[in-house]
C-alpha positions in Angstrom: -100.3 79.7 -117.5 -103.3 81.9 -116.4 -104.2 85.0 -114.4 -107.3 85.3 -112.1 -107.9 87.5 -109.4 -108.3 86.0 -106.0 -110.8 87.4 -102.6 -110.1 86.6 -100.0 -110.4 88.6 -96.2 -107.5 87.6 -93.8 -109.0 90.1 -91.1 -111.5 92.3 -89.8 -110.2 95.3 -92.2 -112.6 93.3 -95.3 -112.2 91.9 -98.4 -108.5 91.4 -100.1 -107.1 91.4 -103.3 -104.7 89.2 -105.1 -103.8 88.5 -108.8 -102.8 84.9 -108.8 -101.5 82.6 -111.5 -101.9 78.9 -112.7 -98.9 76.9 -113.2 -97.8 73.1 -113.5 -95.1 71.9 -110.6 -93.0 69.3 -112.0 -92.4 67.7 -108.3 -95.7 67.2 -107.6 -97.1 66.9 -111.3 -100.2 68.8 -110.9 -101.4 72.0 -110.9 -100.7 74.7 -108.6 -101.3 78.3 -107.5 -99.3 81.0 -106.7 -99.1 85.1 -106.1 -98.8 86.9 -109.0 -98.9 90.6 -107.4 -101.0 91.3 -104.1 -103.4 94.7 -104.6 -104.5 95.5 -101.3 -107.8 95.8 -99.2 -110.7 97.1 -101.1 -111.0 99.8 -98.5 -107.6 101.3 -99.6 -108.1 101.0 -103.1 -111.5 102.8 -102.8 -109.8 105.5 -101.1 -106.9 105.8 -103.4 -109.9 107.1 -106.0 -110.8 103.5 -107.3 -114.8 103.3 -107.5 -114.9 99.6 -107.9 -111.7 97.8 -107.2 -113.3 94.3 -107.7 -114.5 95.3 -111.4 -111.3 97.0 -111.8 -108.7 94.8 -111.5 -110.8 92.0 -113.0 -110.7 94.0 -116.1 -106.9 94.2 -116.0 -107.0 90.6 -115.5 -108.8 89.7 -118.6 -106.5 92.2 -120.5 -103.4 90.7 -119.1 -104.9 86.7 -120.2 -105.7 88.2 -123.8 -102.1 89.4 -124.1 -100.6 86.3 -122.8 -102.3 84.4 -125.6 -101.1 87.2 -128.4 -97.8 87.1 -127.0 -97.1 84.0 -125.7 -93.4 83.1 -124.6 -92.1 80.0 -126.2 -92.3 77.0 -123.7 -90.2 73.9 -124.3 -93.2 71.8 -125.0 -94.2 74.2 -127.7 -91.0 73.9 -129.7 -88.0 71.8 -129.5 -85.0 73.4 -129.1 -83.4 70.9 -131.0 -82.5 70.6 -134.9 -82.4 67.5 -137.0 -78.5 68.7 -138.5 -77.4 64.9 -139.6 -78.9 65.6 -143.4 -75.8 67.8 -144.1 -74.2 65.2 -146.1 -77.1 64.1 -148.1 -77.8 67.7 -148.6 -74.2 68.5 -149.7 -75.0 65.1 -152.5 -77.8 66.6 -153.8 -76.0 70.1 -153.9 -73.2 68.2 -155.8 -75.7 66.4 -158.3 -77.1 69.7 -159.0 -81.1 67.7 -160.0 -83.1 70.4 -158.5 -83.6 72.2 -162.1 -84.2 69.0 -163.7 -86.4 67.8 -160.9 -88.9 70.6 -161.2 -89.0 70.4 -165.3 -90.2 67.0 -164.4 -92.7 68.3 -162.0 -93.9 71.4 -164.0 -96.8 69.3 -165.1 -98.8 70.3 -162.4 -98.8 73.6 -160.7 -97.3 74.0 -156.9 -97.5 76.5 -154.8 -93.8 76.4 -153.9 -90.6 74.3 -155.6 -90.8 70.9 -155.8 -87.1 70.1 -155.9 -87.2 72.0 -152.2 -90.4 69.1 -151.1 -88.6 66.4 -152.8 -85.5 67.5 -150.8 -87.2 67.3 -147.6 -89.0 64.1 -147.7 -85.6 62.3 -148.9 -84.0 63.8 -145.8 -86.8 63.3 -143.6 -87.3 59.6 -144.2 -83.4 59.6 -143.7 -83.0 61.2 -140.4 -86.3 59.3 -138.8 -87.9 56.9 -141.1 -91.2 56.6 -140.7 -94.8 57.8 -142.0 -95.8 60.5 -143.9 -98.3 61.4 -140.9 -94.6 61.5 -138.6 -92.7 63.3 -140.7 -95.0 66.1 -140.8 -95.7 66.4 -137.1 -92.9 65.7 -135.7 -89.5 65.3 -138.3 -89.8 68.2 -141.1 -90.3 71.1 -138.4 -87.2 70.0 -136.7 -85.0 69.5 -139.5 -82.4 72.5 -140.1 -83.0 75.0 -143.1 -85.4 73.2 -144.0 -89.1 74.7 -145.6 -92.1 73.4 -144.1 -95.3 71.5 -146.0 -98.4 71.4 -144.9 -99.5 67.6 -144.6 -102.1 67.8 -147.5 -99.0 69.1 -149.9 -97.3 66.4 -148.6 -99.6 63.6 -149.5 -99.6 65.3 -152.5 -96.5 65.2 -153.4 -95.8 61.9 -152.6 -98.7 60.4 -154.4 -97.1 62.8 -157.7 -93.5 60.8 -156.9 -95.2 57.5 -156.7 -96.9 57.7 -159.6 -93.8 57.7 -161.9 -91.1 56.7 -159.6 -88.9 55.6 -162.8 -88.5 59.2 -163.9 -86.8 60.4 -160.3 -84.3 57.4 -161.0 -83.2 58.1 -164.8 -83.0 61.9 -163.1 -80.6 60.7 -160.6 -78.9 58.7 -163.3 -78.7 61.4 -165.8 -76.8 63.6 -162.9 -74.6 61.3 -161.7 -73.2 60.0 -165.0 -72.4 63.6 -165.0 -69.7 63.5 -162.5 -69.2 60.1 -162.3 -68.5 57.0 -164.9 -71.2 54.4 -164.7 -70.0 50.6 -165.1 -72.7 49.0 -166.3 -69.8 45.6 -167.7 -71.2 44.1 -165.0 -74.8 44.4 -163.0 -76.0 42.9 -160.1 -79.9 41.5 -159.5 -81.7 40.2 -157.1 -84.8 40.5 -155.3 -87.2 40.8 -151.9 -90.3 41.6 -150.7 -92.2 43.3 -148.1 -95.1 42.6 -146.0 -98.1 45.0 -144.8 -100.1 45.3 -141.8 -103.1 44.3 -143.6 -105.4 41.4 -143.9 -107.3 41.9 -147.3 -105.2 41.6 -150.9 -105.5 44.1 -153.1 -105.1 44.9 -156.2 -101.3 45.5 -155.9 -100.7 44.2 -152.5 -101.1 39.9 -152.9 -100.4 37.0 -150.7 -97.5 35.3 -152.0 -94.0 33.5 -150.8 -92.6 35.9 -147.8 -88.5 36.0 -147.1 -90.2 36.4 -143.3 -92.6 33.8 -144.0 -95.3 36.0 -143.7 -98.6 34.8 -144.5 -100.2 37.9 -145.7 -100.6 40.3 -148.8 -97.0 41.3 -149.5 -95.3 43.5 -152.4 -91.5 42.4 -154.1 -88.8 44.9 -155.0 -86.7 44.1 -157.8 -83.1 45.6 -157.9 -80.2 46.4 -160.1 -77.4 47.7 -158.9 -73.9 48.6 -161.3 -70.2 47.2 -161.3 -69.6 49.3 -158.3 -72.6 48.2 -156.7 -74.5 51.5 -156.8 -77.7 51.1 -157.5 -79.4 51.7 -160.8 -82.7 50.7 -161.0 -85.7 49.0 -159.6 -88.7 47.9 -159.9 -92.0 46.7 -157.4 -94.6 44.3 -158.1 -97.2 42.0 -156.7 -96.3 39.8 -154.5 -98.1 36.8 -156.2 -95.6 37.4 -159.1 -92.6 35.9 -160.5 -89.2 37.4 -159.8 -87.8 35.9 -162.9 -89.2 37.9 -165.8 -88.1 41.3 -163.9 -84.7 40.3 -164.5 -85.3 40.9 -168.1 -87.0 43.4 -168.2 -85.1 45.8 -165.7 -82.0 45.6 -167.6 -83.9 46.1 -170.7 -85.1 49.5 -169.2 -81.9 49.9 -168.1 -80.3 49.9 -171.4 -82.9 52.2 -173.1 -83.0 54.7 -169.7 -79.7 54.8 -169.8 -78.3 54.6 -173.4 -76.1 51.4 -172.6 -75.0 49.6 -175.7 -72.2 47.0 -174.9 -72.4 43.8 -173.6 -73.2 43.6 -169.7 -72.9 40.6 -167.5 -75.9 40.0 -165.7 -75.1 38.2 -161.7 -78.1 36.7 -160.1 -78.6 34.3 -157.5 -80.0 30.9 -158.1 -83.8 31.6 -157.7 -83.1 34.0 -161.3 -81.0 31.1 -163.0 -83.7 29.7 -165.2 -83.5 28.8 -168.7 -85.3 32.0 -170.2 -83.3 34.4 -168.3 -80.2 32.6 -169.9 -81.8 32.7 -173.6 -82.8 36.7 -173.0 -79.3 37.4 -171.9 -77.4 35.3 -174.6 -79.4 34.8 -177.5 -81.6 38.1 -177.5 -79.2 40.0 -176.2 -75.7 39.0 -176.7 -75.0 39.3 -173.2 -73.3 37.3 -170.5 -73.8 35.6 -167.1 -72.9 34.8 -164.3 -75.8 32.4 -161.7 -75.3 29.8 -158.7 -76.8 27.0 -159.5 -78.3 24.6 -156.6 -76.3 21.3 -156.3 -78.6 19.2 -154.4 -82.2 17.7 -155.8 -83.1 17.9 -159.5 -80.7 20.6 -160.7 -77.8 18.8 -161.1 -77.5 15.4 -162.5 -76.2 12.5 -160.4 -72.8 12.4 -162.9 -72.6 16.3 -161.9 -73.2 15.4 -158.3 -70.7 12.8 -158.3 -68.2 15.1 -159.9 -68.3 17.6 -157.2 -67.6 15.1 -154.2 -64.6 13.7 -156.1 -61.4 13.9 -155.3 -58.1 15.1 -157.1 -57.5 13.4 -160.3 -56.0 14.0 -163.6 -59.0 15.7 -165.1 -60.1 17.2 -161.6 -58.2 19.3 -159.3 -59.3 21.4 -156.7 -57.2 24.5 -156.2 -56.6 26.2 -152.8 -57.5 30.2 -152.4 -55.6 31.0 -148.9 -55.2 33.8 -147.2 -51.8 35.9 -145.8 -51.2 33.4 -143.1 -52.0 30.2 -144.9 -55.8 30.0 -143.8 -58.4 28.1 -146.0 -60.3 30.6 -147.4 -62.3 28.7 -149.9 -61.2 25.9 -153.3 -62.7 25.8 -156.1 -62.4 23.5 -159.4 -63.8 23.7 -163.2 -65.5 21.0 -164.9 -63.4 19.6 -168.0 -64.6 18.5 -171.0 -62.7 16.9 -174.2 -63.6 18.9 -177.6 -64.9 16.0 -179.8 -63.9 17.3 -183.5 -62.4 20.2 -185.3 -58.5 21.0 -185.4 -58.5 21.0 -181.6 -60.1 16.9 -181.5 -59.2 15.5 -178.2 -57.9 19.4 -176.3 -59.3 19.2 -172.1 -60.9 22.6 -171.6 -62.8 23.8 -168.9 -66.1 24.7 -170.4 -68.8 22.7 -172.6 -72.2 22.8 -174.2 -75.0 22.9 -172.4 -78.2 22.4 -173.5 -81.5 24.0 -172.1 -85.5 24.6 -173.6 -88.3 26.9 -172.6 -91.0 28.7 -173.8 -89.7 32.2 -175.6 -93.6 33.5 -175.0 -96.0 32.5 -172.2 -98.7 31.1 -175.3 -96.1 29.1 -177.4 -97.0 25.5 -177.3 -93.6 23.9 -177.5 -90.5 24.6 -175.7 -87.4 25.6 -177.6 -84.2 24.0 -177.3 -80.7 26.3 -177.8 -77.0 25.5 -176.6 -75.0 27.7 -174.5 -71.4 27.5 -173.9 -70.9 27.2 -170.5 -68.2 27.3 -167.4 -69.1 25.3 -164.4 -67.2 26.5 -161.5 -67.5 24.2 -157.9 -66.2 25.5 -154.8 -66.2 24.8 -151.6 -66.0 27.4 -148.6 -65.4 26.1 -145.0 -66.8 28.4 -142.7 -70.1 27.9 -144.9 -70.0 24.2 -144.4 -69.7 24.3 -140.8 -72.6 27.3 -140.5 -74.7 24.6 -143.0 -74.2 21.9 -141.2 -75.1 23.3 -137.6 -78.4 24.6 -139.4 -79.4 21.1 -140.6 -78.5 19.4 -137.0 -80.8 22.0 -135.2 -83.5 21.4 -137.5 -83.2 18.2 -137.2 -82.7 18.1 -133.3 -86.3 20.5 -133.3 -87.7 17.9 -135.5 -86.9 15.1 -132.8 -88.7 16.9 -130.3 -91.9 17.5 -132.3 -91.9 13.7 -133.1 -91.6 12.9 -130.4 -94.3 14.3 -128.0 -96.9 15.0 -130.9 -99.0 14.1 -134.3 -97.6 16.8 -136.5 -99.2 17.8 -139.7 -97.0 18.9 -142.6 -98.3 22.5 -141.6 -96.9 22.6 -138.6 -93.1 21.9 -139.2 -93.2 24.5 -141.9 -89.8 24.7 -143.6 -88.3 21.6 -142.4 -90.4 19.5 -143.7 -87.8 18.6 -146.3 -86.3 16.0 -143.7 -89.6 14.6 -142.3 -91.6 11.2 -144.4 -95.2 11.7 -144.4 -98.0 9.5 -144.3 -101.4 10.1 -146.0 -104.1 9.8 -143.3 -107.7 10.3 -142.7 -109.3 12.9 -140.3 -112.7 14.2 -140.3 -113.2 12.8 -143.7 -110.0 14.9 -145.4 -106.9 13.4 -146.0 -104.3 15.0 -143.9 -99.9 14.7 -143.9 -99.3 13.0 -140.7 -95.2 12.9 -140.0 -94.0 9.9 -139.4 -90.2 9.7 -139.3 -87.0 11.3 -140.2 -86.0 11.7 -143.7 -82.4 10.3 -143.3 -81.4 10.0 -146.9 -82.5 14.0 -147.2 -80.7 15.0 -144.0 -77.3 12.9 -145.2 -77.5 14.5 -148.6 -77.7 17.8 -147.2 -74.6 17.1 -145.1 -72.6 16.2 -147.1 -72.8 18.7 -150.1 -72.8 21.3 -147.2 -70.3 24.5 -148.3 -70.6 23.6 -152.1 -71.8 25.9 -154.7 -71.8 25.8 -158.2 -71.4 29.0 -160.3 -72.6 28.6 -163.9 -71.1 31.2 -166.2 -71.4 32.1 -170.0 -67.4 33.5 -170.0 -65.6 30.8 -170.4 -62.0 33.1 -170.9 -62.6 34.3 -167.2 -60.2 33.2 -164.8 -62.5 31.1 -162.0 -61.0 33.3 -159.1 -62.3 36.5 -160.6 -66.0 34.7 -161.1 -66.0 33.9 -157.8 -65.3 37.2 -156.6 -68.0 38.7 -158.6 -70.5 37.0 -157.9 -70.1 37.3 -154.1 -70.2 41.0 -154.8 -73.5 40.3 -154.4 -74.2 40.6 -150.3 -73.9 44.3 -151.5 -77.4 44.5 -152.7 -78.5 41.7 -149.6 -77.0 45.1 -147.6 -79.8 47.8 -149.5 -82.4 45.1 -148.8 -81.3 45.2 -145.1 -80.8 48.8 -144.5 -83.8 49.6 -146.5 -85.7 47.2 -143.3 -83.9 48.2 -141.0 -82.4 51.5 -140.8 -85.1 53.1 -142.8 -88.1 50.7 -141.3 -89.2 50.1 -144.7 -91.1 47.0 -143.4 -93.9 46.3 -141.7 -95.5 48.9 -144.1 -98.9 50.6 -143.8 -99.9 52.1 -146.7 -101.7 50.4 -149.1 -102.2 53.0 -152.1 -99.6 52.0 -154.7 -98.2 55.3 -156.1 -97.5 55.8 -151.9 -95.7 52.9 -152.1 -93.9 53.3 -154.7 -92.7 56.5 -153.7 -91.3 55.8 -150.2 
């Protein structure tokens, strides 16, 4: 809004006076006029003892403008009337946890103008109530949140870029604090991995094109995760996303240990893209620790004695046990793999583990590959509802890869995934040899059927009973749900930064 004064002469009596005002019509949207306070004909006012009515009251005018801007009523568009409130709980956590001493000894090596703990606070509930950038949360999330001290954006990027740089020391914080309160099981721990993918088209030094859970064909970053017996989480670790996943197995629950002064034996559950021979020689040999992986039935993994086994029905040596629910429902069987002990007082006892024996190279540089033998339970089972969602997978695929034989050439690049079930043919084109698709890979697609639902869980505790295997292990969609609430809920992917101590720290 604005004051001006307004001439105008409605009669023969001369020139008239008005103060007017801008406003903005919300019917119309536009802007309008209207009377603020009429002042008469300059005759009157000249003969009520004011010289110069015109300069007069444009004076006032300008005095009444200056004060509106030095006391300007709050508008809704100025400040929302509404307060971000749904941190309560997180704040009443961190109230609980009691870190914010501890979290500005760890910051005291560079000086702030205000407490740390209070800007650490904020950006944890901030990215919690409306995830999003750093850029958003200073415009348009921190001033809204309740009780809560506002940053300018520079101390923000600030203190983010501090955070990111050591992210690890945050975590053994939180650790510290909650082992306080609360008894950490660390018998068991739970692994796995993912990745995210950036709006960006160059690699950099961090950022690097790499195999995408989205199938994204751009520079992408991977998360490793470790989460506790009761599936909290307890560390974690990013990397480039050209990297392994494998060796971060290793050396998180290393960390782990030292971070948090564990000593006993842990069981370390992984999916099948950890199971590989070095992870099992770390975890046994190195550091007298148990396992428990899936282990993919179908290609080169399993021999075709193994693969047999597993389709075979009930005999004396192999019997598949039933796991039902209240009502008598299927829920999923399972059997163990026997073996006869060949010597020793107990010659010619069936038990239900054996000796395995695996190689690999201890150190990147050694030459050979070292051979060891771990005792070993192999668990089968075999869940229904997974065979039927399998199965109607592999028929879709294969129904999409009629169609595309059908009415097309198509290059191996262009069935992408399910190429698996498609025969190729080396041809020629433009002078390059190219995959040209030729049929349907029937042998690939029957295989696939028929192990459909079956999974093989390899553990090193062979005392366990095979029910309580199984159930730990499927413990695991608990850290698949971080990985999907950190994308969705807190819109952790696509991301756009690209410095890595940024990325680290959100």
């Amino acid at each position: 809004m604005i004051y001006f004064l307004k001439k105008s002469t409605p009669s023969k009596k001369g020139l008239y006076l008005q103060i007017y005002s801008n406003y903005y019509d919300p019917n119309t949207k536009k802007k309008n006029t209207k009377s603020y306070k009429a002042l008469g004909y300059v005759s009157d006012l000249k003969a009520s003892g004011i010289d110069d009515p015109v300069s007069y009251y444009s004076d006032i005018v300008k005095q009444m403008n200056e004060q509106l801007l030095e006391n300007k009523e709050l508008q809704i568009s100025d400040k929302s009337t509404q307060k971000y409130a749904g941190h309560f709980l997180v704040k009443a956590m961190f109230d609980l946890l009691d870190m914010d001493r501890t979290i500005n000894i760890v910051a005291s090596t560079h000086k702030w103008q205000y407490k740390f703990s209070d800007m650490y606070r904020t950006l944890c509930y901030s990215q919690i109530l409306s995830p999003g950038s750093k850029l958003k949360a200073f415009e348009r999330v921190i001033p809204n949140i309740y009780d809560a001290p506002n940053f300018s954006y520079d101390q923000i990027l600030d203190a983010v870029n501090f955070i990111g740089g050591d992210y690890h020391k945050y975590i053994e914080v939180l650790n510290h604090h909650i082992n306080d309160i609360w008894e950490r099981k660390t018998d068991k721990v739970y692994f796995d991995c993912t990745n995210y993918y950036f709006e960006i088209d160059l690699e950099t030094p961090f950022l690097k094109k790499g195999p995408s859970k989205e199938n994204f064909k751009g520079p992408i970053m991977g998360q490793a995760l470790l989460l506790d017996s009761d599936q909290i989480p307890l560390d974690t670790e990013f990397y480039p996303g050209n990297e392994s996943e494998k060796p971060y197995l290793r050396k998180r629950i290393e960390d782990m240990k030292s971070r948090n002064g564990v000593h006993g034996r842990i069981i370390q559950v992984a999916d099948k893209g950890l199971n590989c021979a070095r992870n099992i020689y770390a975890a046994v040999v190195e550091a007298n620790d148990g396992y428990i992986f899936s282990k993919s039935i179908k290609g080169r993994s399993l021999s075709k004695e193994e693969q047999d086994w597993i389709l075979m029905d009930d005999d004396e040596f192999n019997k598949w046990e039933d796991v039902r629910d209240e009502v008598g429902n299927l829920i999923y069987k399972y059997k163990t793999s026997k073996h006869i002990i060949r010597s020793g007082k107990n010659a010619g006892k069936v038990v239900d583990y054996g000796n395995y024996l695996y190689k690999c190279k201890i150190n990147p540089d050694d030459e050979k590959e070292t051979e060891f033998t771990v005792k070993e339970k192999r668990i089968v089972t075999y869940n229904p509802k997974l065979a039927a969602k399998q199965r109607a997978e592999i028929n879709r695929e294969v129904e999409k890869l009629k169609k595309i034989l059908s009415y097309k050439i198509a290059v191996k690049e262009d069935i992408g995934d399910s190429a698996k079930y498609v025969n190729f043919e080396a041809k020629d084109k433009d002078g390059r040899k190219i995959k040209v698709a030729t049929s349907l890979n029937q042998e690939k697609i029957d295989a696939d059927l028929k192990f459909a639902g079956f999974n093989m869980l390899v553990t090193s505790e062979v005392k366990a009973d095979p029910k309580e295997i199984y159930k730990v292990y499927h413990n695991l969609w608990r850290i698949e749900e971080s990985f999907r609430l950190l994308k969705t809920y807190l819109q952790s992917r696509p991301a756009f930064a690209s410095d890595e101590d940024t990325i680290n720290a959100f």
